[in-house]
C-alpha positions, 0 to 999 in steps of 0.5 A: 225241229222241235226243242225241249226246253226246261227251266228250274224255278224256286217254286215250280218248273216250267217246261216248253215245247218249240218248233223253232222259235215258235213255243206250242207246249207249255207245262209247269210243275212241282216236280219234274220227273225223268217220265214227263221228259221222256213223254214230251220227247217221244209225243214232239220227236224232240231233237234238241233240249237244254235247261236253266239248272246247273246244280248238281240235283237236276243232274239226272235230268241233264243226263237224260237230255243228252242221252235222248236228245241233242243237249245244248248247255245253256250258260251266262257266258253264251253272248247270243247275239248280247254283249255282257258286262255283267261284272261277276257272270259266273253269279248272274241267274241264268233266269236273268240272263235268258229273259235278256237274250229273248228281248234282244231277240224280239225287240233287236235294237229297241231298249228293254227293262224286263221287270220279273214279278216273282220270289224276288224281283229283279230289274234288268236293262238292255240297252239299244246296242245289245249291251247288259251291264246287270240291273238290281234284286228286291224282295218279292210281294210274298217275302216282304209279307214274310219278313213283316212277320219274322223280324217283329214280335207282334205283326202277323203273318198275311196270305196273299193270292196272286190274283188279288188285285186291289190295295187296301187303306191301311184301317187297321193292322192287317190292312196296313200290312197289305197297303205298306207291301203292295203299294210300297212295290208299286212305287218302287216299279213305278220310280224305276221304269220313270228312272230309266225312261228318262235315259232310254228312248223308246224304252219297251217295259217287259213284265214277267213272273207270276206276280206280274198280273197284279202290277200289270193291273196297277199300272194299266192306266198309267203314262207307262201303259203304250210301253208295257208287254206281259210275256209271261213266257220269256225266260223260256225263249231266251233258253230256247235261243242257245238252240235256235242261235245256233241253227241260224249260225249254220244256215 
């Protein structure tokens, strides 16, 4: 059996190929077009597919998902094997709630906070128990340097490369921009894994998204580095769950 899971992201989309649970095709894009579905279908003889989007731009691929393969909708209130407290879930991202379904799949009875490095930053916690109660929002790295510049007159705007890793002193202007954003996101991951380490034995620390790589070296010699994973392909298997959850209900 092989999946064909797609998730839709702000800046690229990201397409997998499962046999299983196991991911063995993975592809990301700036566009996503009805031939590159149809490629993967026909070169994995895929049988079963969903998506992460639910708006009504992505409806042509949804349609083709269900024409060519057995579409399995993917949504926020699917508890997969998780108990979701989540106040309002019809607002939750289904990013968000993927990325909590694969660690409860991995790590089953071990406490997860599952930081996504990317155009924001969100921090989620699972609990030991399998419950989700929600978790909080900032900023990515690019937005701060973004803001900087649209809400003052004079501060410019600063490119940033990923895989920059190194923190500046702030000698001058330029430089006290990078050091203010980048080790001001540092503290902040650092105060919120010691924050919640506290409170959960045992707690995994799971990074994602494609600024993870720049946070995973900041820390790297910290007390929290044995806890640490980089899966950098963890929303794609939580999607993947609504498919495989499924066939081991009817084994």
């Amino acid at each position: 059996m092989h999946n064909l899971v797609i998730d839709i992201g702000n800046t690229n989309h990201k397409l997998a190929i499962f046999r299983g649970r196991d991911l063995i095709h993975y592809q990301s894009t700036k566009q996503i077009s009805a031939a590159v579905i149809k490629d993967l279908i026909s070169q994995y003889g895929v049988t079963a597919s969903t998506i992460s989007s639910v708006g009504k731009e992505h409806q042509a691929e949804v349609e083709l998902l269900k024409l060519k393969t057995k579409f399995y909708p993917f949504s926020t209130i699917l508890e997969l094997g998780v108990k979701n407290f989540y106040a309002t879930p019809q607002t939750l991202g289904l990013d968000r709630w993927a990325k909590i379904v694969a660690a409860n799949h991995q790590y089953s009875g071990t406490p997860c906070f599952i930081i996504d490095a990317g155009t924001c930053i969100t921090y989620d916690l699972l609990k030991s128990d399998s419950t989700y109660f929600g978790g909080s929002i900032s900023p990515g790295i690019g937005m701060r340097f973004a803001a900087l510049n649209h809400y003052t007159k004079r501060l410019p705007l600063l490119e940033w490369n990923t895989n920059e890793v190194d923190i500046p002193e702030g000698i001058d202007t330029a430089t006290g921009i990078r050091n203010g954003v980048l080790q001001g996101i540092v503290n902040e991951v650092e105060g919120n894994i010691a924050r919640l380490d506290k409170i959960n034995k045992g707690l995994n620390v799971l990074f994602t998204g494609g600024d993870a790589t720049f946070l995973l070296e900041q820390l790297k010699n910290s007390i929290f580095a044995p806890q640490i994973i980089h899966d950098p392909y963890l929303v794609l298997k939580g999607l993947n769950e609504v498919i495989a959850f499924e066939y081991v209900q009817k084994d």
